[in-house]
C-alpha positions, 0 to 999 in steps of 0.5 A: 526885744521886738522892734527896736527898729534903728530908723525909729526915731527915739525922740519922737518917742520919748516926747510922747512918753514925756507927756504921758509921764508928766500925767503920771507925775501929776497925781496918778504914779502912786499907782506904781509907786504905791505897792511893792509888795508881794500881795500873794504866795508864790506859785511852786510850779506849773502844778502847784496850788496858788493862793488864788487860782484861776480867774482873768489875767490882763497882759500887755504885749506890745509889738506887731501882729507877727509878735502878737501872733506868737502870744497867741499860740502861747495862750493856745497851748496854756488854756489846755495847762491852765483852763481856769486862767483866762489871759486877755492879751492887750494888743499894743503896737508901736509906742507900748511904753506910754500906754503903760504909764497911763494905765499905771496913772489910771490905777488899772495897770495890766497883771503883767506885761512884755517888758522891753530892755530898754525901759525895764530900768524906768519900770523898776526905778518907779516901782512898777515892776514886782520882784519875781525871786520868791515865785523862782525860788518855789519853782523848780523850772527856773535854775540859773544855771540852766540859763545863758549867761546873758538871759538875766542881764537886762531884768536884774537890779539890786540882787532882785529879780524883775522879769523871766527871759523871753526873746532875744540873743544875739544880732546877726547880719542878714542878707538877701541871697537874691540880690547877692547873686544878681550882683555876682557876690558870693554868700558871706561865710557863715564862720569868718565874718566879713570885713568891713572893707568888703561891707564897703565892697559888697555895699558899692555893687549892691547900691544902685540909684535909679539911673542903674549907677553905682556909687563912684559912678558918674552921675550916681545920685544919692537922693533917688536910690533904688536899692542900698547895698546895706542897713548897717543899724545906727541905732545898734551904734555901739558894736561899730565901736567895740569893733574899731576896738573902742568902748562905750562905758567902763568899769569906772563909769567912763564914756570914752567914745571920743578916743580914737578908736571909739571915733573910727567906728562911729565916723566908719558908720556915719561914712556908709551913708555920707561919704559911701552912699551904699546905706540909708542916712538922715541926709537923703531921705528916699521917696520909697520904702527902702527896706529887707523885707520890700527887696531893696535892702541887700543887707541888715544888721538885726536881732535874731527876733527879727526872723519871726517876720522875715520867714513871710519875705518873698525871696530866699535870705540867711544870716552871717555874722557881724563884720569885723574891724580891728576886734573880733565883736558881738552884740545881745540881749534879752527882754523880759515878761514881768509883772506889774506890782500894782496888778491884781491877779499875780499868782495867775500872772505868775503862771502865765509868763512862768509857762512863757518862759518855760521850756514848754514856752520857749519851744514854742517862741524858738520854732516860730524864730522870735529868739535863741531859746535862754534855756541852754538846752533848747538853744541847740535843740532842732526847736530853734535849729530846725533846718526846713525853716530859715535861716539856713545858718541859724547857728551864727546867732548861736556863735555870735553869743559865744561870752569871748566876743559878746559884748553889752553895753555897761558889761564892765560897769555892771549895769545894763547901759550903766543903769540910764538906757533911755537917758544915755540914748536922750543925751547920745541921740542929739549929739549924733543927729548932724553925724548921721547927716553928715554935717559934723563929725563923730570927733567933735560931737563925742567930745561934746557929749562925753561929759554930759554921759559921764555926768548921767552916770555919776548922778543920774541926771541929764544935762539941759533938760527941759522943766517937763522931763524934770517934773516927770520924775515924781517917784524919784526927785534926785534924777532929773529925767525919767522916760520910756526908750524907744522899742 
């Protein structure tokens, strides 16, 4: 789940990966493809006999070093479970995804890697991925039912399995109570989220250019912001939509976002930037590093994740729950450990992401605040409740993933983004670009870019593409693209 920053440019990212793929696809990806079998027993528990014990396990884990710091402590307390098993932590900050497919192409993939949502459907298409049923089915600490219902959503394909649930949940909205007092404003309330005209009222006394104006001031100025009142995540678009009461994809593989509602919300999320001033926009690009963590962001929409590095801010913040429109809504997932089919150490790759994902595991991941625990108990255990860390109400992410108002992209569907994550997102993202400058409206580009989705999930194909992501599709000749997301 780490990282998926809503400023990242995905298509810079996902021109990277093109080259990479076209790497793979030019004579390496039988890497990946090659092998999909199990190549061991399973593991029957974290005391259970493999077939192979002990020896190195290489594990890919990407983020920053707060996420990195996590895996450490992990492997601290499984070198004491498991003294036998060496696990080699690969450190790999920023674009993880085509360092993979390079170590695919190469022919020395990692035993295992943290997958992300929001390419783990390009892994299991490739073949990458080992379907890891067998290994649950001997281990008695992984029972479904124990989980959230939401904890398997991203790593389940065809009835198979192709990840453990490690970090993620919910997204909530951040705020720093600093500026929030500053400004006179009350903290939103942890159980009636605001609405989003108090987001635009919060937001207009929250934004100050240098000039100490206020947006509807004369003489604000837009290009030279000291402080913006909100970051409302553009790249989170899809709650804005579900909460004007609109829908991304339906049960039928329809992308209605050109109706009404779907519009409203996104139009109302371009405006805070174009119209509003009070958050950040491709259109005015800042000479300062605006953000939460440097103090001069009021406000954020952001993944319970997020707070394994917001515990270092210099300034008091909590959370609040996401604003609502015409519809009461909320947004989640999770990301998995996985490991690689290609990889030589599974039994050992097994007992290192099964201790991850464990009970054991997810105390450990939940009281450093990278996630709300997938295992039931643990999500309303003091492990991530702990009240002598913040957030003060960590029980908003636990709301916030209340089935009544959670909502996945492609939940009606039955696939994770219809099945096209990065595809979706390639298609979306340069419809939208002149949206979030300004320079046309969500009317007009989500007209234009509906069939071109709907056509994606009909046939997995992407409308226009170039003859390098064309090619870059070697294991699956009938999809016209194939690429790693954004993380």
């Amino acid at each position: 789940m780490y990282g998926q920053n809503p400023r990242y440019s995905r298509r810079a990212f996902l021109r990277r990966v093109g080259a990479a793929a076209l790497m793979v696809a030019g004579g390496g990806i039988a890497a990946a493809c090659g092998s999909s079998s199990t190549g061991s027993s399973a593991n029957g528990g974290s005391g259970g006999k493999a077939a192979s014990s002990g020896g190195t396990v290489n594990f890919f884990a990407r983020g920053d070093q707060a996420i990195f710091k996590v895996f450490h402590q992990l492997n601290d307390a499984f070198k004491k479970r498991e003294p036998d098993i060496s696990v080699k932590i690969q450190e790999v900050p920023g674009d993880f995804y085509q360092k993979f497919q390079l170590e695919l192409a190469s022919g020395t993939p990692p035993d295992c890697l943290f997958e992300c949502d929001c390419t783990i459907d390009s892994s299991i298409r490739n073949k990458a991925l080992q379907p890891l049923d067998e290994y649950m089915k001997g281990d008695k600490r992984f029972n479904r039912s124990d989980y959230l219902d939401i904890a398997f959503y991203t790593s389940v394909w065809d009835n198979k399995t192709y990840g453990l649930p490690y970090d993620g949940g919910s997204l909530a909205l951040y705020y720093n109570k600093e500026l929030l007092q500053s400004a006179g404003l009350d903290y939103p309330d942890p159980q009636r989220p605001m609405s989003w005209n108090d987001v635009l009222d919060y937001g207009k006394k929250l934004t100050v250019d240098r000039g100490g104006k206020h947006p509807g001031e004369s003489g604000f100025d837009p290009k030279h912001i000291k402080q913006y009142g909100i970051d409302p995540a553009q790249g989170y678009w899809q709650v804005w939509v579900w909460g004007a009461g609109g829908e991304v994809i339906t049960k039928d593989g329809q992308v209605p976002i050109d109706e009404p509602e779907a519009v409203d919300g996104l139009q109302f999320l371009a405006d805070l930037g174009t119209k509003h001033y009070i958050a950040p926009s491709p259109a005015f690009q800042q000479s300062q590093n605006l953000s939460f963590l440097t103090g001069n962001v009021a406000m954020y929409y952001g993944g319970v994740w997020d707070m394994v590095r917001n515990r270092d801010a210099k300034f008091d913040w909590d959370v609040a729950p996401f604003p609502t429109g015409k519809i009461r809504v909320s947004t989640g997932w999770y990301s998995p450990l996985s490991m690689t089919a290609a990889g030589k150490n599974k039994d050992g790759a097994w007992k290192w992401i099964s201790f991850c994902c464990s009970s054991d595991g997810e105390t450990i991941v939940s009281q450093l605040g990278q996630d709300v625990p997938p295992l039931k108990k643990l999500a309303h255990s003091k492990a991530f409740l702990n009240p002598k860390v913040e957030p003060d109400h960590k029980e908003v992410f636990l709301r916030e993933l209340d089935p009544k108002i959670l909502r996945v992209p492609g939940d009606k569907f039955g696939k994770y983004w219809g099945g096209y994550y990065t595809e979706f997102h390639d298609v979306f993202d340069p419809a939208f670009d002149p949206v979030w400058t300004g320079k046309k409206s969500a009317a007009d580009a989500a007209k234009a870019v509906r069939p071109k989705l709907e056509k994606l999930l009909r046939t997995g194909k992407v409308s226009l593409v170039s003859d390098r992501r064309a090619l870059a599709c070697a294991c699956h000749p009938t999809r016209a693209s194939r690429s790693g997301g954004a993380q």
